[in-house]
C-alpha positions as CSV (number, residue, x, y, z in Angstrom):
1,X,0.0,0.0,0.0
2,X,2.7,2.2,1.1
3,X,4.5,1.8,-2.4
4,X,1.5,2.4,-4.4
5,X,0.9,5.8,-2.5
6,X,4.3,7.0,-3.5
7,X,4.2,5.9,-7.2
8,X,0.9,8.3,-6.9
9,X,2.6,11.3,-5.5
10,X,5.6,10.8,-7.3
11,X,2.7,11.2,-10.6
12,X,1.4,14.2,-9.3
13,X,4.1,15.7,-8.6
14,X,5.2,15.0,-11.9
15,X,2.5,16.3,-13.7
16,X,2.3,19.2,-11.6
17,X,5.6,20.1,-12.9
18,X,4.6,19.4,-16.4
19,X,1.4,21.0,-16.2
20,X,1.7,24.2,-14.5
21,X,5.7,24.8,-16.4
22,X,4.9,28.5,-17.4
23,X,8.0,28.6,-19.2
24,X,7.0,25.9,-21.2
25,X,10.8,24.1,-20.9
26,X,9.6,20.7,-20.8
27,X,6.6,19.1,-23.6
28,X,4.2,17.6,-22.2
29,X,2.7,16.2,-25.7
30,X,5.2,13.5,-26.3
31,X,4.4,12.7,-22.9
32,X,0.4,12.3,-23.9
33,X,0.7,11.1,-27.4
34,X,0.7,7.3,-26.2
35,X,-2.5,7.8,-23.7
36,X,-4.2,9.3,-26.7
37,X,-3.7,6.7,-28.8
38,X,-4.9,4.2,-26.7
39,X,-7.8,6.1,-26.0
40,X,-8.0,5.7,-29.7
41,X,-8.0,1.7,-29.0
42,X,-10.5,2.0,-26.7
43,X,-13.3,4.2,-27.9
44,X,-13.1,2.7,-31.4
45,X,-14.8,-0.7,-31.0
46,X,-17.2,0.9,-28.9
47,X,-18.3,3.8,-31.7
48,X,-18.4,1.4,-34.0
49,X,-20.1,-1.0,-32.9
50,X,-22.3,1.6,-32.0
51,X,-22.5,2.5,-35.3
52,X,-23.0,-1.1,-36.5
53,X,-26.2,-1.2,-34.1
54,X,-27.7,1.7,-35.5
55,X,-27.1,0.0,-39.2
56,X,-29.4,-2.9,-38.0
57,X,-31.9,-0.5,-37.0
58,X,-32.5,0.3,-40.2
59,X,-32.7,-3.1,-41.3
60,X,-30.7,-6.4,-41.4
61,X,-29.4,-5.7,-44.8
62,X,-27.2,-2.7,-43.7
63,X,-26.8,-3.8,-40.3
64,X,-24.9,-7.0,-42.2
65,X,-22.9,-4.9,-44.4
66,X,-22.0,-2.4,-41.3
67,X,-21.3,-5.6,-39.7
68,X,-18.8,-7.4,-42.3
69,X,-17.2,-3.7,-42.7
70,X,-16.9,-2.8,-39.4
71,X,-13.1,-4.5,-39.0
72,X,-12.0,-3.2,-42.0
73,X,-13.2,0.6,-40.7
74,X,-11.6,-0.3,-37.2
75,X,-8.6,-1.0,-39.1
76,X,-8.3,2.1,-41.5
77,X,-9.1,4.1,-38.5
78,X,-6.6,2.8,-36.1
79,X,-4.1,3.3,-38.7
80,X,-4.9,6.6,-39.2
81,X,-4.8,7.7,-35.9
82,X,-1.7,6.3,-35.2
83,X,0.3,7.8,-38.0
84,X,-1.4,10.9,-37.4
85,X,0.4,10.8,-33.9
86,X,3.5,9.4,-34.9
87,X,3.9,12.5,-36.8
88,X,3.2,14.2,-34.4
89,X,5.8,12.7,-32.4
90,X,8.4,13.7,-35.3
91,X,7.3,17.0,-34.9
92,X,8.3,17.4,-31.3
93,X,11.2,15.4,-31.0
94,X,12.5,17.6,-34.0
95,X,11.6,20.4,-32.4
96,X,14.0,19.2,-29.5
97,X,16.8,18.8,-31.8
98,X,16.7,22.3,-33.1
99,X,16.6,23.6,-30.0
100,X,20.1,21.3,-29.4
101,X,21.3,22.5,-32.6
102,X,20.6,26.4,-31.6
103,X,22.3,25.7,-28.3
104,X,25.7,24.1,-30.5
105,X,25.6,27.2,-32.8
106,X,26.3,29.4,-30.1
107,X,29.2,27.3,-29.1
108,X,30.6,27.8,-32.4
109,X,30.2,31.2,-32.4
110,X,32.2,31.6,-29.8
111,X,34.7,29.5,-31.5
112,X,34.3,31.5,-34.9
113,X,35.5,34.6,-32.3
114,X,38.6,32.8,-31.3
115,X,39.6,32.4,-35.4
116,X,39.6,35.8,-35.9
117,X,42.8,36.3,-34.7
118,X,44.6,33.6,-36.6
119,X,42.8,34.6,-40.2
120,X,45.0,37.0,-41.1
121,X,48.1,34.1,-40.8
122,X,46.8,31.8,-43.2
123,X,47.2,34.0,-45.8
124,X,50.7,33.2,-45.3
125,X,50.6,29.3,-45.5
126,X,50.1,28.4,-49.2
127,X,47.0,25.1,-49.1
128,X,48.4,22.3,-51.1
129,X,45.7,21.6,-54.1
130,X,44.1,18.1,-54.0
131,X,46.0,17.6,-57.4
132,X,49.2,17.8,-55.6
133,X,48.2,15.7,-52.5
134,X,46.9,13.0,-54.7
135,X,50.0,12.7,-56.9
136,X,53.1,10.5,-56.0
137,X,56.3,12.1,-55.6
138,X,58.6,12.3,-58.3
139,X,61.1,9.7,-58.9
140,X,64.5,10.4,-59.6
């Protein structure tokens, strides 16, 4: 008992930091995206077989038909759902990396300061082409 109470303020502690971040450092979507889905999983059969009932209320013959392609619209709905939130997904998780990649370009602005010193020696230092690199030395 004790360790279920814990795992339960250890949730709401953690979604009280999620939910009331008003700096908004931390996403909570890709955090939902997976309970959505599976309320996806579970509303579904029940819609449509709600749907299916109402087809044999209108008679048997579209209540069969609603009947034989109910799995196939389960199907074709479950998929689209789920690569709906899969892109969704993408979406964030790329969003994280640009926001890694923003933080790396100021590193190398700093680093870009540091060069400006040593540009105006490499005038002095003659690059070898990749013609000359590539040939073998002369033999004599």
């Amino acid at each position: 008992m004790k360790r279920i109470t814990t795992l339960l303020q250890s949730m709401l502690l953690y979604l009280k930091t999620l939910l009331f971040d008003l700096s908004f450092q931390h996403y909570i979507s890709l955090q939902i995206i997976p309970l959505v889905y599976l309320l996806v999983l579970l509303v579904s059969p029940v819609a449509i077989g709600w749907m299916v009932w109402l087809a044999f209320s209108q008679g048997p013959a579209a209540g069969f038909s609603a009947l034989v392609l109910a799995p196939f619209v389960f199907l074709a709905w479950v998929s689209c759902c789920r690569v709906v939130l899969e892109l969704l997904m993408v979406v964030f998780r790329l969003t994280g990396q640009l926001d890694e990649v923003a933080f790396m370009r100021e590193s190398v602005d700093k680093l870009s300061e540091v060069t400006v010193f040593t540009r105006p020696l490499t005038r002095f230092l003659k690059p070898a082409s990749v013609r000359d690199r590539d040939r073998p030395p002369p033999r004599r």
